[in-house]
N, C-alpha and C positions, 0 to 999 in steps of 0.2 A: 258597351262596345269597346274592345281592346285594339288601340294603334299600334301600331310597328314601332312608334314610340315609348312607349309603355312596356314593351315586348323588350327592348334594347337594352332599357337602361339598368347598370351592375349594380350591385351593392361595392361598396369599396373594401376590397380584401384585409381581412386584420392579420398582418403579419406579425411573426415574433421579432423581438428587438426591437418596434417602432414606437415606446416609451421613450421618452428624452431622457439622458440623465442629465447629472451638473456636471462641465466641464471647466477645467483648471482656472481658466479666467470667471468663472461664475461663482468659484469660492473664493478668486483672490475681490470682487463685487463685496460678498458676503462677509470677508475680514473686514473690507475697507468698511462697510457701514457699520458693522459691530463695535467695531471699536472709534468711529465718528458718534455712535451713541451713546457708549461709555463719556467718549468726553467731555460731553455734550448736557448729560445729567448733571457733571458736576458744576455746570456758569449757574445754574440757580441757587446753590447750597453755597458757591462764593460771594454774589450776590448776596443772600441772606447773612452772609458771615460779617460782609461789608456796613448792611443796612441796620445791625444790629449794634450797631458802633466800633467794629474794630477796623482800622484803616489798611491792615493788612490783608483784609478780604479782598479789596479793590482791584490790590497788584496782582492778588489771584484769578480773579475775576478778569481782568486784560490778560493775563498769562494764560487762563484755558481761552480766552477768546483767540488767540494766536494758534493755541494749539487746532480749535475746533473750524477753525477756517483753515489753515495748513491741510487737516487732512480733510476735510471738505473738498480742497483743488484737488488732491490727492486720487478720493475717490470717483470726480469728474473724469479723468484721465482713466483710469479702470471704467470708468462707463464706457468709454469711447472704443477703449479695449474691446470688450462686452460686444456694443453696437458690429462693429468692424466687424470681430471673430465669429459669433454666434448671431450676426443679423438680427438682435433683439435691441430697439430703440426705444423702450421705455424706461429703461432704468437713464441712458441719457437725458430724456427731455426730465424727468422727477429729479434727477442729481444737479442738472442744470437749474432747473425750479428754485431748487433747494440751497444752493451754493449762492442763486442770486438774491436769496432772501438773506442768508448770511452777512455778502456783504453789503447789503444797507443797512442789517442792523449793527456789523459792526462800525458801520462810519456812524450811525446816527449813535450808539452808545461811547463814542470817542469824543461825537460832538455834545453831547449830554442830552438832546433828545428823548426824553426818556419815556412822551407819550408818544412814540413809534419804536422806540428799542425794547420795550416791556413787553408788549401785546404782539410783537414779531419773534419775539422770544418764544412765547408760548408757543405763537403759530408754527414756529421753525422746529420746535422737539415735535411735537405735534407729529407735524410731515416725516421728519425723521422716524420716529415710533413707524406713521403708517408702512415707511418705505423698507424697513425690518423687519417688520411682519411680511412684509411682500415678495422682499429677496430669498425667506427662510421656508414660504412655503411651499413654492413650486420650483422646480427643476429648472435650472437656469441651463438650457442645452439649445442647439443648434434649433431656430424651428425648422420645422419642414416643412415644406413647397410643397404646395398643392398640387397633388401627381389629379389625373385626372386618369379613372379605370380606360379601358381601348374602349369601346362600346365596336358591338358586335354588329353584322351587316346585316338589314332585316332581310327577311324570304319575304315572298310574296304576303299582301295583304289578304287577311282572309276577307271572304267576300258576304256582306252582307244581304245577298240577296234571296236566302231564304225564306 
């Protein structure tokens, strides 16, 4: 039995151009986390440079931690961008995630904590790795609104009385 419901409802038109691309704030996202993960490799390899015995690791190792929070804030700010221009709030709430996990590890690796600044370490590249991956595969563009097709005005019911 076909309803006037049934009868109504459109497929939604695929129009051309309605791919997202990336727009200019979705690559300055994509700078800021690329190079947030460059920096970011390197606190384990000063770390290790430290733990190995040489004490000029350490300075290193506070010196990328300044750098790798610096542009951590950095890249919150281009999320916000991001959220505002292109209505995409994800890269917000993960950049925030991310920057808050930051800085507890750096006050706890200042306080020397270091069964919570080791294991947030990891967690924190970690998140970053994921969030790279996520900025680079898909097309950081405007979404778009769910347009909703006209739906058409039914004609009469056909009549089942045969």
């Amino acid at each position: 039995m076909a309803t006037a419901a049934d009868r109504s409802r459109l497929a939604a038109p695929v129009r051309p151009g309605t791919l997202r691309r990336t727009m200019p704030s979705g690559w300055v996202l994509r700078a800021a986390v690329s190079a947030h993960v460059v920096v970011i490799f390197g606190q384990p390899v000063f770390a290790g440079v430290f733990l190995s015995g040489d004490y000029d690791g350490l300075r290193l190792h506070e010196a990328g931690a300044n750098v790798t929070t610096s542009i951590g804030y950095a890249q919150l700010v281009v999320a916000i961008v991001v959220w505002v221009r292109l209505r995409l709030v994800w890269p917000f709430v993960a950049t925030t995630a991310l920057v808050a996990a930051e800085t507890v590890q750096y006050f706890a690796g200042m306080a020397g904590a270091l069964w919570l600044h080791l294991p947030l370490g990891v967690a924190t590249i970690a998140a970053l790795v994921v969030q790279f991956v996520d900025v680079w595969r898909r097309p950081l563009g405007r979404r778009k609104e769910n347009h909703r097709p006209q739906m058409q005005t039914a004609t009469a019911p056909e009549s089942d009385d045969d």
